[in-house]
C-alpha atoms as one frame of an Amber mdcrd trajectory, in Angstrom:
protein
  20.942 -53.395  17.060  24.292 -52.312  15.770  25.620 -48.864  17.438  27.859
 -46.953  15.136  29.784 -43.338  16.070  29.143 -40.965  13.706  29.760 -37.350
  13.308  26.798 -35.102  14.419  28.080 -31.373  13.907  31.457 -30.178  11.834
  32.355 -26.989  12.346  35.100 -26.145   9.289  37.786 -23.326   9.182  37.216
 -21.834  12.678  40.327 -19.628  13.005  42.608 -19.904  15.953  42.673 -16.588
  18.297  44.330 -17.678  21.645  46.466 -20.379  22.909  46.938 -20.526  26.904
  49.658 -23.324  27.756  49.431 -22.777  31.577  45.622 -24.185  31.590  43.866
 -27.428  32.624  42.651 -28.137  28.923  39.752 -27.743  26.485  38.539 -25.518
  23.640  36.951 -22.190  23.904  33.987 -21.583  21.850  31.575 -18.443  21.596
  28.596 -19.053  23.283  26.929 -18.419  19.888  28.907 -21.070  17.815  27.977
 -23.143  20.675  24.333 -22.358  20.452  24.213 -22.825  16.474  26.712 -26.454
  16.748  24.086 -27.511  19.656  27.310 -28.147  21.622  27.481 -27.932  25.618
  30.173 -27.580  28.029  31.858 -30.447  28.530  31.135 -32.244  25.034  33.800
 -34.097  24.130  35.040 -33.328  20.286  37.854 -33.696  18.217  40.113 -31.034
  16.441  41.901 -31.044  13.412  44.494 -28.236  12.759  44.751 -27.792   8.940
  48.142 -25.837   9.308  50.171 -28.911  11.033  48.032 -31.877  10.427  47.172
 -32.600  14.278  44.612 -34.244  15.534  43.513 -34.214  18.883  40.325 -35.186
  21.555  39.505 -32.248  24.113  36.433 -31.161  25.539  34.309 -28.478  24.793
  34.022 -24.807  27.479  31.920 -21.697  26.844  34.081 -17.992  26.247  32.612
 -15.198  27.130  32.790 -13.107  23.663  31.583 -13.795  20.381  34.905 -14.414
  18.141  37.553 -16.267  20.517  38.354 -19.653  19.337  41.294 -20.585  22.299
  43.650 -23.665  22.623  43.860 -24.607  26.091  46.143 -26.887  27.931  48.553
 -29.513  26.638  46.877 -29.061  23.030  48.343 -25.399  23.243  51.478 -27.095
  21.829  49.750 -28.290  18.609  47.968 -24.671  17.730  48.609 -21.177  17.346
  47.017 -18.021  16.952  45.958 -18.016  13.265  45.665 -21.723  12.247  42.611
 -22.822  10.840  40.908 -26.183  12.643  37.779 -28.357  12.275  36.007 -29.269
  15.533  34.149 -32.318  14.827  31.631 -34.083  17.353  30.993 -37.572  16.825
  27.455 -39.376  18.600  26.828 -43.146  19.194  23.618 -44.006  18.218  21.912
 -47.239  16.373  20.143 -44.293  14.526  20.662 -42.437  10.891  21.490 -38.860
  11.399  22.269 -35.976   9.343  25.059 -34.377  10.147  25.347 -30.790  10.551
  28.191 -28.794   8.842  28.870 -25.084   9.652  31.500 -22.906   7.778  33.490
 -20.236   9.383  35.607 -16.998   8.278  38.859 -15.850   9.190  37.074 -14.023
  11.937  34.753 -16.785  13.155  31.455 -15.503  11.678  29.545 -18.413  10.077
  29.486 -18.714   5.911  26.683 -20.061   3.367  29.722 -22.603   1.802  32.541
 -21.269  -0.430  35.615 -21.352   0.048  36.739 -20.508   3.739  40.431 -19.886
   2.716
């Protein structure tokens, strides 16, 4: 049996609303992006910032509105407010899985596929 990570859930061209330096770390995610990625707090994914080219593991916690996407931590030095990212979340499994890939707005609403920019 050969285990292999792949990527289970993409979520492209979230937009950036808060960065909070003075924080122990993570990413802030709507609790309804959460619900529709299948993430949970504490899922470990990885961001890439489109703006700046960074790329960066953090872990995933739950915000408490429906449009705040926030850099928190150490990682608030590679964002700011208005860059677009990818949060990716990779599985290990000896299993063939189809990834899901959501698209976002400038506002964080989810989009049939176009262009998000």
């Amino acid at each position: 049996m050969i285990m292999r990570s792949v990527m289970s859930v993409k979520l492209h061209g979230l937009c950036v609303t808060r960065c909070e330096l003075l924080y122990s770390g993570s990413i802030t995610l709507p609790s309804l992006i959460m619900k529709s990625a299948q993430l949970l707090y504490g899922d470990m994914v990885s961001i890439y910032n489109f703006n700046n080219g960074a790329r960066y593991d953090t872990y995933v916690i739950e915000g408490t509105d429906d449009s705040t996407v926030g850099i928190n931590g150490p990682s608030a030095r590679l964002c700011y407010k208005g860059d677009r990212i990818v949060v990716a979340q990779y599985v290990v499994t000896d299993e063939k899985i189809n990834p899901r890939v959501l698209f976002f707005d400038d506002q964080n609403r989810e989009v049939e596929f176009e262009s998000v920019f």
